[in-house]
N, C-alpha and C positions, 0 to 999 in steps of 0.2 A: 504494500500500500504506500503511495506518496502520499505523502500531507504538505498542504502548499501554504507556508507561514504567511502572513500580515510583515510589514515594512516593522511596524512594532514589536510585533514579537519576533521575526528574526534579530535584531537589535537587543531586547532582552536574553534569549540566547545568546550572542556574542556575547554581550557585557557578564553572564553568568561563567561562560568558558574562561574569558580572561581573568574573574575572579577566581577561576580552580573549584567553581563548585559541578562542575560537569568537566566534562571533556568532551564530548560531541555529542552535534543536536539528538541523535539517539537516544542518548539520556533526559533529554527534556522531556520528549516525550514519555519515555519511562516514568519519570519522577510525577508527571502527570497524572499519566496513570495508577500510578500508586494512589497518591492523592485523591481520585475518583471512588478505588477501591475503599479505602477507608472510611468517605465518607458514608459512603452505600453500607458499611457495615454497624457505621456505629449509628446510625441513621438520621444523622447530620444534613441528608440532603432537605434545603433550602425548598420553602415551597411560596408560591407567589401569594402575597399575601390577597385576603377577600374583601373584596368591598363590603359594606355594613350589610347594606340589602342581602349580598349574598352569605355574610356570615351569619345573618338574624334566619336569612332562610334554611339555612341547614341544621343549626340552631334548636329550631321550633320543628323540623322533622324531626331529630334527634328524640327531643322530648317528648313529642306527642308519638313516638315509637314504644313508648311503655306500658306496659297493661295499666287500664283502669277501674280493671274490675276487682284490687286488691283489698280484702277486707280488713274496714278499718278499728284499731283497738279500741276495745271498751275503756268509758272514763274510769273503771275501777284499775285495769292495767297501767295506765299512763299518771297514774296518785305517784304521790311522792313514796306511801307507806309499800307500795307495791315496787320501787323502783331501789328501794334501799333498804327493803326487808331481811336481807340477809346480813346487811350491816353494823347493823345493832345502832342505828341513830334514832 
């Protein structure tokens, strides 16, 4: 595979060779790569952020994704005497 640099980034590759931290563009690409790897593993990749609309909209699927048919606790469970009966308070 060729890969055809940018006037910039061949530029940063030399200045990287003459600093010693590569030795040929080979290794840029390498070190790239690495770098890609990584962060695909630690799962670091970057994602664009949502606009509100679209984050209130995923948002509000998410939640109304929950059952609603969950039965709710009787007022004698949710008592303080019921919640720290084993306490001894």
């Amino acid at each position: 595979m060729t890969i055809e640099l940018k006037p910039e980034q061949e530029k940063i590759v030399a200045q990287a060779i003459q600093a010693g931290l590569i030795e040929t563009p080979d290794e840029a690409a390498d070190a790239g790569v690495e770098t890609i790897r990584k962060r695909l593993e630690s799962g670091a990749v970057e994602r664009p952020a949502l606009s509100n609309e679209e984050w209130m909209r995923k948002f509000r699927a998410w939640a109304y994704s929950h059952p609603t048919d969950t039965p709710l606790l009787s007022d004698e469970a949710m008592g303080r005497e019921s919640i720290y009966r084993d306490r001894g308070l």
